[in-house]
N, CA, C and O atoms as a DFTB+ gen file, in Angstrom:
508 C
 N C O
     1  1      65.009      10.862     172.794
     2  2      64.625      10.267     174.055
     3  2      65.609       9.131     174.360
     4  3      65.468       8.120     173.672
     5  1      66.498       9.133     175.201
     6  2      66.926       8.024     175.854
     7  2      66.026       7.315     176.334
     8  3      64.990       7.753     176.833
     9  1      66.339       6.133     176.227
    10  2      65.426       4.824     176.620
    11  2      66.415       3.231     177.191
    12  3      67.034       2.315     176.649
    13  1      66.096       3.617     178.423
    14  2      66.812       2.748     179.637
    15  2      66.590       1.213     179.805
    16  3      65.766       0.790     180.616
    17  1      67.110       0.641     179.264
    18  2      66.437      -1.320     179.298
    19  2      66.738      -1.537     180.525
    20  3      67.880      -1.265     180.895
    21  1      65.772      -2.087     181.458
    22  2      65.832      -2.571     183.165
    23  2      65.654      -3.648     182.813
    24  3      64.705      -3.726     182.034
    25  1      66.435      -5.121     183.157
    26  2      67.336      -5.120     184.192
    27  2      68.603      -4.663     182.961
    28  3      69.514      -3.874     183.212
    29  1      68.426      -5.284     181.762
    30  2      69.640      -5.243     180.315
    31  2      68.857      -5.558     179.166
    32  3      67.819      -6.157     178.887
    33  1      69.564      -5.059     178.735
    34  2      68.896      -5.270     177.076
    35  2      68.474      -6.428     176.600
    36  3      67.555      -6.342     175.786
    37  1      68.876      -7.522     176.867
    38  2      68.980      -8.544     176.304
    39  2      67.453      -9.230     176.523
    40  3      66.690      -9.686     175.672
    41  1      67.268      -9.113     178.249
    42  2      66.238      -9.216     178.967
    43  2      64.987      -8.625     178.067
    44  3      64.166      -9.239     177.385
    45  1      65.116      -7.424     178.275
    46  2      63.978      -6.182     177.043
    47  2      63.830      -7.199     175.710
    48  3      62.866      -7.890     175.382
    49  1      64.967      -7.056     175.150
    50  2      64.876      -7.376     173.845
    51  2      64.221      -9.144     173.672
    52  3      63.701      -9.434     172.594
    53  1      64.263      -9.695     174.243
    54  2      63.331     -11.132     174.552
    55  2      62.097     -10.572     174.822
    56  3      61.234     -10.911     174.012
    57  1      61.761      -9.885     175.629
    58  2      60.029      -9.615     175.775
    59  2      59.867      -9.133     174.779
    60  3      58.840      -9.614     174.301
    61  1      60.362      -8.311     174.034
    62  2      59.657      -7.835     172.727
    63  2      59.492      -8.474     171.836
    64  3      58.548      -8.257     171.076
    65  1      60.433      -9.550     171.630
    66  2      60.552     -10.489     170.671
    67  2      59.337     -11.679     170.565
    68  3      58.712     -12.027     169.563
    69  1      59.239     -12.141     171.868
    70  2      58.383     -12.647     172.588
    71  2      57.027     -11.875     172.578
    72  3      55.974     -12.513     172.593
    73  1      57.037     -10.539     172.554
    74  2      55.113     -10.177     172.828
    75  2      54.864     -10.085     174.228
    76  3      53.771      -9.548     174.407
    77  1      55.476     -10.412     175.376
    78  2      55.394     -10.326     176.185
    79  2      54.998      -8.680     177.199
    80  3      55.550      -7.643     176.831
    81  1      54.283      -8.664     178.102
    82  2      53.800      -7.458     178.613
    83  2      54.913      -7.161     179.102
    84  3      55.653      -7.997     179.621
    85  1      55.328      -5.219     178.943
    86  2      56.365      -4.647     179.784
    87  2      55.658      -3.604     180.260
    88  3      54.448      -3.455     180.088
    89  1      56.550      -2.693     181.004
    90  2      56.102      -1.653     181.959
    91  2      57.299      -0.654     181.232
    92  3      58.370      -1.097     180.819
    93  1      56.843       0.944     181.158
    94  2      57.709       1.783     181.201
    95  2      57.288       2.652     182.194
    96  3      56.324       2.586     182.957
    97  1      58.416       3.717     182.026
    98  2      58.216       5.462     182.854
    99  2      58.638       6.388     182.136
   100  3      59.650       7.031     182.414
   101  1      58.094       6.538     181.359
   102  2      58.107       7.947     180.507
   103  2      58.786       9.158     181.269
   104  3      58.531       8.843     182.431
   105  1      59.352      10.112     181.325
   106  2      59.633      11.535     182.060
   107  2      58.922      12.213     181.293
   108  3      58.987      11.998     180.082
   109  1      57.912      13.380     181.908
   110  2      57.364      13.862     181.843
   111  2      57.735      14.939     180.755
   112  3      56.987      15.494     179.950
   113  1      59.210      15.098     180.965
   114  2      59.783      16.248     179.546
   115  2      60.404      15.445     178.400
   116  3      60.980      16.030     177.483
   117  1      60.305      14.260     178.434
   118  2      60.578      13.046     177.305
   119  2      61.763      12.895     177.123
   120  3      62.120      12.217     176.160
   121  1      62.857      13.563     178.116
   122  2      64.229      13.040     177.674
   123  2      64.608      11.573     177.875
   124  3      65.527      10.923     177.377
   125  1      63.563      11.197     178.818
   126  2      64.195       9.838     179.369
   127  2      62.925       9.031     179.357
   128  3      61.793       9.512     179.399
   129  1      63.330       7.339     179.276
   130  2      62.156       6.740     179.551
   131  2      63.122       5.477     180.023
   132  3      64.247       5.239     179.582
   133  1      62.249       4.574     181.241
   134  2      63.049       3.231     181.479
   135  2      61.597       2.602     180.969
   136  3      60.568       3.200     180.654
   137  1      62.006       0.601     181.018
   138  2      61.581       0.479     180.231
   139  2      61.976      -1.570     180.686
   140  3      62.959      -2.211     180.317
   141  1      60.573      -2.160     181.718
   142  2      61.323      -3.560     181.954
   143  2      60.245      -4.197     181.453
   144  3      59.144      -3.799     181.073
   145  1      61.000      -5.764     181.553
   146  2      59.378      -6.766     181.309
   147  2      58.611      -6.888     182.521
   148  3      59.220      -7.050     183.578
   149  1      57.396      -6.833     182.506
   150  2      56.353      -6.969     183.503
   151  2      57.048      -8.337     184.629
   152  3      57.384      -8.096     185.789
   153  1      57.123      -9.348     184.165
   154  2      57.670     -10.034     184.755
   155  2      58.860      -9.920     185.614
   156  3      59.142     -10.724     186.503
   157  1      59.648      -8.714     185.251
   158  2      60.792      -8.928     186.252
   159  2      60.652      -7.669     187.321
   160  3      61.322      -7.742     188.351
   161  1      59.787      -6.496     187.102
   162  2      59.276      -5.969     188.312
   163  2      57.747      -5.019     188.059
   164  3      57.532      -3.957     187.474
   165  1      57.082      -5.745     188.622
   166  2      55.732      -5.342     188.718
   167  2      55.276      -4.357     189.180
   168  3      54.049      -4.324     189.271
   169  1      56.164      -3.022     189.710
   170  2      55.566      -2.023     189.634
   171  2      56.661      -0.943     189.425
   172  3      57.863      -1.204     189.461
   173  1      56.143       0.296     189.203
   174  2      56.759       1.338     188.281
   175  2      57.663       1.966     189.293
   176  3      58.849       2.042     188.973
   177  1      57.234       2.514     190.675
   178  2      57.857       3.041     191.510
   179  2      59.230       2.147     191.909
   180  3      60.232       2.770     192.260
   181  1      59.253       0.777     191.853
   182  2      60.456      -0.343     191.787
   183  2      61.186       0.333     190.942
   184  3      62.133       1.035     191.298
   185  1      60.768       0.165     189.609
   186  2      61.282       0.565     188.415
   187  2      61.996       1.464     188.222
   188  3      62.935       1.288     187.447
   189  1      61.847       2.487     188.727
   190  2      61.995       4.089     188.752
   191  2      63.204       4.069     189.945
   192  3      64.117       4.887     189.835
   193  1      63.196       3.106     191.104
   194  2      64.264       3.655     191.949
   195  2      65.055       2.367     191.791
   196  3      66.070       2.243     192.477
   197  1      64.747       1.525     191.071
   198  2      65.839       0.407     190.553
   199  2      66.903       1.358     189.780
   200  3      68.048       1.083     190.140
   201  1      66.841       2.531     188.698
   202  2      67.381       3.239     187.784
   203  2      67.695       4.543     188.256
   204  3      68.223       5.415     187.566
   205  1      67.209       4.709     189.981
   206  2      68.047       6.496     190.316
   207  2      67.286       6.854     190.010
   208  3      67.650       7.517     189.039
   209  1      65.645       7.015     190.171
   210  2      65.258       8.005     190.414
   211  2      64.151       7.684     191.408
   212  3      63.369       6.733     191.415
   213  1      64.261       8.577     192.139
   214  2      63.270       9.215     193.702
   215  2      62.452      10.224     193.666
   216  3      62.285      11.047     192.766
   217  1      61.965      10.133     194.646
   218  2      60.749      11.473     195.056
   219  2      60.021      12.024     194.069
   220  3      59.689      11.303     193.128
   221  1      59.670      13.278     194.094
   222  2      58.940      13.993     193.332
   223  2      58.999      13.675     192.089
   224  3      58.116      13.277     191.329
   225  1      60.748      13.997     191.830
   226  2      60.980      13.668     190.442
   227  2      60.420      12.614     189.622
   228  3      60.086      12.812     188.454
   229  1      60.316      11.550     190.182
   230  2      60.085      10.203     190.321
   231  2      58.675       9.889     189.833
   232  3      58.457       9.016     188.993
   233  1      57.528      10.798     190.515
   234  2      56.111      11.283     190.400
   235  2      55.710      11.720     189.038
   236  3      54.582      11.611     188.558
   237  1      56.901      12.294     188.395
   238  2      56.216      13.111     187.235
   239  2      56.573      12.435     186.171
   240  3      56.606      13.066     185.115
   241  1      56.984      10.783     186.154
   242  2      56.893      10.316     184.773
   243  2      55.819       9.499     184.728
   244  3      55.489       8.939     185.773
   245  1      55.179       9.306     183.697
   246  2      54.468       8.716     182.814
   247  2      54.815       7.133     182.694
   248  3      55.800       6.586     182.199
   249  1      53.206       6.370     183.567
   250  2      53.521       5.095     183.729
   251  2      52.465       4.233     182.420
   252  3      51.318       4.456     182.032
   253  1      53.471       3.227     182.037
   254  2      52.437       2.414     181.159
   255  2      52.543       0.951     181.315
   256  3      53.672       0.557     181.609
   257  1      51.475      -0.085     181.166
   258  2      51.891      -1.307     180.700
   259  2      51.257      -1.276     179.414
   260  3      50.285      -0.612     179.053
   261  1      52.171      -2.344     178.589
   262  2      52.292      -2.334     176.969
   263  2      52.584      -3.651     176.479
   264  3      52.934      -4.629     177.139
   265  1      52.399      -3.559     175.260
   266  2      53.018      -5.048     174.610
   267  2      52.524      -4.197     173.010
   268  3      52.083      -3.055     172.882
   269  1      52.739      -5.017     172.168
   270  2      52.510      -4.375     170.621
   271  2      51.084      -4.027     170.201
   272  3      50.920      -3.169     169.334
   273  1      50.174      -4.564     170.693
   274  2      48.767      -4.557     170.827
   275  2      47.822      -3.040     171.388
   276  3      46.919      -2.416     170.829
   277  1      48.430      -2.861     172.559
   278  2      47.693      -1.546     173.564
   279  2      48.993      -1.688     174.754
   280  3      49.815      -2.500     175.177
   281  1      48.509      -0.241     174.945
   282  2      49.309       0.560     176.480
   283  2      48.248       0.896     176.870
   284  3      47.339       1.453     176.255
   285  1      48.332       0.461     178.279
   286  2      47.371       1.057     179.307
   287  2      48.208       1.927     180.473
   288  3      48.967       1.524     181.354
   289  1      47.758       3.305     180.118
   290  2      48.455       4.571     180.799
   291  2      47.696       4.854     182.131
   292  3      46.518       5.177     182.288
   293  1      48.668       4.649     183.036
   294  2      48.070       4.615     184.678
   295  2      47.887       6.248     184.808
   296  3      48.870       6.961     185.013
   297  1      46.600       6.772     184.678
   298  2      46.902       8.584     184.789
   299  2      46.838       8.552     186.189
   300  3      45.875       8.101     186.808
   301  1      48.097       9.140     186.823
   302  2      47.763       9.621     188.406
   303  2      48.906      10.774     188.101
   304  3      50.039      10.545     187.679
   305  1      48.302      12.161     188.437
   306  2      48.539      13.001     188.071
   307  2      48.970      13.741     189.592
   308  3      48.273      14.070     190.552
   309  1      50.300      13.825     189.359
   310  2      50.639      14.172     190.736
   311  2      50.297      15.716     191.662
   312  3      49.985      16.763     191.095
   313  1      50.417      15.587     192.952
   314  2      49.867      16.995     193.132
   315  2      50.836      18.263     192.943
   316  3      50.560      19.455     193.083
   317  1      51.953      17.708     192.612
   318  2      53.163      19.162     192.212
   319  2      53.785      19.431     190.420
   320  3      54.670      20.120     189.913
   321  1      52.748      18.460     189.911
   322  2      53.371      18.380     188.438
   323  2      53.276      19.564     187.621
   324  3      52.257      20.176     187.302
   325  1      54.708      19.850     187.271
   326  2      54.743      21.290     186.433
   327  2      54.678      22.349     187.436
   328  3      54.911      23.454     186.946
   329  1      54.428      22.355     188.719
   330  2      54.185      23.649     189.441
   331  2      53.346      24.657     189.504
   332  3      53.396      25.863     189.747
   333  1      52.167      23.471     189.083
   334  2      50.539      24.468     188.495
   335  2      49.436      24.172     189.375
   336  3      48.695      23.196     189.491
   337  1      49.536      25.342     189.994
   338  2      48.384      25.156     191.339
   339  2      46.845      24.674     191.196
   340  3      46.146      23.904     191.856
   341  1      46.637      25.423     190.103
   342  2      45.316      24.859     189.813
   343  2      44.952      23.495     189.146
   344  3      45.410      22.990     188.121
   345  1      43.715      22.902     190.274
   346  2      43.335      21.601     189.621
   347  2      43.352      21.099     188.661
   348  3      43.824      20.028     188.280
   349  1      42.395      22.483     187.837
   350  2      42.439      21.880     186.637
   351  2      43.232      21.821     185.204
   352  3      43.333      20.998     184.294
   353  1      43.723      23.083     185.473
   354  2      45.277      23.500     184.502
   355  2      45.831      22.214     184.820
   356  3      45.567      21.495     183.856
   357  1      46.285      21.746     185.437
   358  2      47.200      20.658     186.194
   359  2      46.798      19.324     185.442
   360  3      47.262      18.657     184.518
   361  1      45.923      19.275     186.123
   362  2      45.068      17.743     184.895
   363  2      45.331      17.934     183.535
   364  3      45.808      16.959     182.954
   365  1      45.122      19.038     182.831
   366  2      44.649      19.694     181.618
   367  2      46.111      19.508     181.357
   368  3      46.136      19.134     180.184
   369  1      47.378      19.563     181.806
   370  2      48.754      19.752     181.087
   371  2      49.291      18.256     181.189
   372  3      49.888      17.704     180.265
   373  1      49.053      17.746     182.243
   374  2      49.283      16.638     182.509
   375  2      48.821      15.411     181.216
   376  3      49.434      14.503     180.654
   377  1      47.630      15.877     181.143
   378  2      46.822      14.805     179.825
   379  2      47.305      15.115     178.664
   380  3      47.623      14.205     177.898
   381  1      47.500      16.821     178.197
   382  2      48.041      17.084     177.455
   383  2      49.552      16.488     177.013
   384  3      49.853      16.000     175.924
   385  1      50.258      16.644     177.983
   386  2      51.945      15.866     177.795
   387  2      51.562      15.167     177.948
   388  3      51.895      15.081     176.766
   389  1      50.637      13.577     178.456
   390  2      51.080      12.543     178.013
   391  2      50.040      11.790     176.958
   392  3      49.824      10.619     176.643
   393  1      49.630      12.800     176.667
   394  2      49.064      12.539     175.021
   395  2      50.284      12.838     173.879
   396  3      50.398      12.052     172.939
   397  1      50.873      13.595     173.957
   398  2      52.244      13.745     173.145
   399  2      53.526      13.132     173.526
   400  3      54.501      12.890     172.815
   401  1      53.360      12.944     174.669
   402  2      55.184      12.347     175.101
   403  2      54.491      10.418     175.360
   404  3      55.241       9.574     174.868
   405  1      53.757      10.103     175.759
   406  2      53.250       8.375     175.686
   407  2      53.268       7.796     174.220
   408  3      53.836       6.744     173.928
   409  1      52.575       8.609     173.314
   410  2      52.766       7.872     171.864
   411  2      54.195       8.324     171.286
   412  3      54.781       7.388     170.742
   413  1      54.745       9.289     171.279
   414  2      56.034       9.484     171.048
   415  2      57.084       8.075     171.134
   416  3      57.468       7.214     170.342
   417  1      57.325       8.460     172.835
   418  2      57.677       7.059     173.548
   419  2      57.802       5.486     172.680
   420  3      58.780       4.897     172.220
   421  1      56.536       5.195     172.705
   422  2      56.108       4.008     171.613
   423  2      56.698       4.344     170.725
   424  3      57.894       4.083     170.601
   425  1      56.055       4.973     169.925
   426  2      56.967       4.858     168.582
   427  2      58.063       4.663     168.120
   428  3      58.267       3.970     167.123
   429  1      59.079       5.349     168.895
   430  2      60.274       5.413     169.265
   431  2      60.798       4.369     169.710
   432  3      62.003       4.235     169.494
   433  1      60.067       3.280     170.482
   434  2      59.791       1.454     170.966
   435  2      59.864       0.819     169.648
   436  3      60.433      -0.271     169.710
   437  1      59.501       1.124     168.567
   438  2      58.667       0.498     167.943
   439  2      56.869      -0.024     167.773
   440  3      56.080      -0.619     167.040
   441  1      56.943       0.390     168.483
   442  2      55.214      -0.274     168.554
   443  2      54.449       1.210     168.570
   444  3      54.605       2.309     169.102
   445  1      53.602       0.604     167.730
   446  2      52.031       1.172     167.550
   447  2      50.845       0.858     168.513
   448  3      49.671       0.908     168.147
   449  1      51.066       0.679     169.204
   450  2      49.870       0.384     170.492
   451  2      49.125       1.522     170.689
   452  3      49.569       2.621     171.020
   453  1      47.716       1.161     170.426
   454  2      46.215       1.649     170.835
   455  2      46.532       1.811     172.335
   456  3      46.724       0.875     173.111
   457  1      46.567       3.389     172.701
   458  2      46.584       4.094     174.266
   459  2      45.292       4.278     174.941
   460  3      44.323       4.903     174.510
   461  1      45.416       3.607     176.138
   462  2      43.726       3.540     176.871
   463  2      44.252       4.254     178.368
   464  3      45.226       4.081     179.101
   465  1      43.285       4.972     178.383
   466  2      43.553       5.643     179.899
   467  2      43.018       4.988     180.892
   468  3      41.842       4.655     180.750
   469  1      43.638       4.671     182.003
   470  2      43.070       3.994     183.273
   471  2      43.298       4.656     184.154
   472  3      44.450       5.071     184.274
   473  1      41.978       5.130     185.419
   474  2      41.913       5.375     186.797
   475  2      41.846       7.023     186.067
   476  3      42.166       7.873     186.897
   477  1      41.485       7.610     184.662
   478  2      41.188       9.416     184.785
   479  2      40.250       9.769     185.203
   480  3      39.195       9.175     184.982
   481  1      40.341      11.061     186.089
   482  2      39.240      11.496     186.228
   483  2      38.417      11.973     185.223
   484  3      38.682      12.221     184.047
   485  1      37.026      12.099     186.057
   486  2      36.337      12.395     184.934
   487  2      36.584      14.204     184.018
   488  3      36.462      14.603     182.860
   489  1      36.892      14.696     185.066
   490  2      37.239      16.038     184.828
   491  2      37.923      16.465     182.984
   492  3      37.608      17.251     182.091
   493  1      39.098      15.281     183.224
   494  2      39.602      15.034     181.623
   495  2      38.787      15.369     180.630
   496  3      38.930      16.376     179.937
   497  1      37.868      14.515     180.511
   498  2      36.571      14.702     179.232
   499  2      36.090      15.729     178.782
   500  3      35.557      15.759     177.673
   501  1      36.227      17.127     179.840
   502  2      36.063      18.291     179.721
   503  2      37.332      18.963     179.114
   504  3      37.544      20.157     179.328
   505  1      37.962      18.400     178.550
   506  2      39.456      19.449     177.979
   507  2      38.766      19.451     176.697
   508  3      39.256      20.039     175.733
């Protein structure tokens, strides 16, 4: 997995050092992830077209805020992700990859952070 420090490394590497809350964007097929301190842009879609990437594409990564403690994974599960018409397949692959590509991610960070889902539907609970 490439892993993109927004704005520079140096920046990254102080929040971590520090404990400080960051934000990533996972890609949905895990080749890529960016990766800033909360403090220097507060939301993911910034994030994402601060680093070249747009639209759809843009939709299908995997948003978190984190620090060494817990990630809280924003599930909004887009309506074209993977190209799977059905509702619930769709949810169902969606939760699936970012149950495997979000802790990956981390790890790969370094950190062990306890993953909490925020804003899933309830539908999830049924996989």
């Amino acid at each position: 997995m490439n892993i993109i420090k927004f704005p520079d490394a140096e920046k990254v590497n102080n929040a971590v050092a520090e404990d400080r809350p960051l934000i990533a964007a996972i890609e949905s097929g895990g080749a890529t992830a960016v990766v800033c301190p909360a403090e220097e842009l507060p939301d993911h879609r910034i994030l994402l077209e601060s680093c070249g990437f747009f639209g759809e594409y843009a939709e299908s990564f995997f948003r978190i805020r984190f620090n060494s403690n817990s990630a809280d994974w924003e599930f909004d599960c887009p309506p074209h992700y993977n190209d799977i018409p059905d509702l619930s397949a769709r949810l169902s692959g969606y939760y699936s990859d970012g149950l495997r590509i979000i802790p990956e991610f981390l790890v790969m960070f370094g950190y062990f952070s306890k993953l909490k889902i925020k804003n899933a539907p309830p539908e999830i609970w049924e996989f």
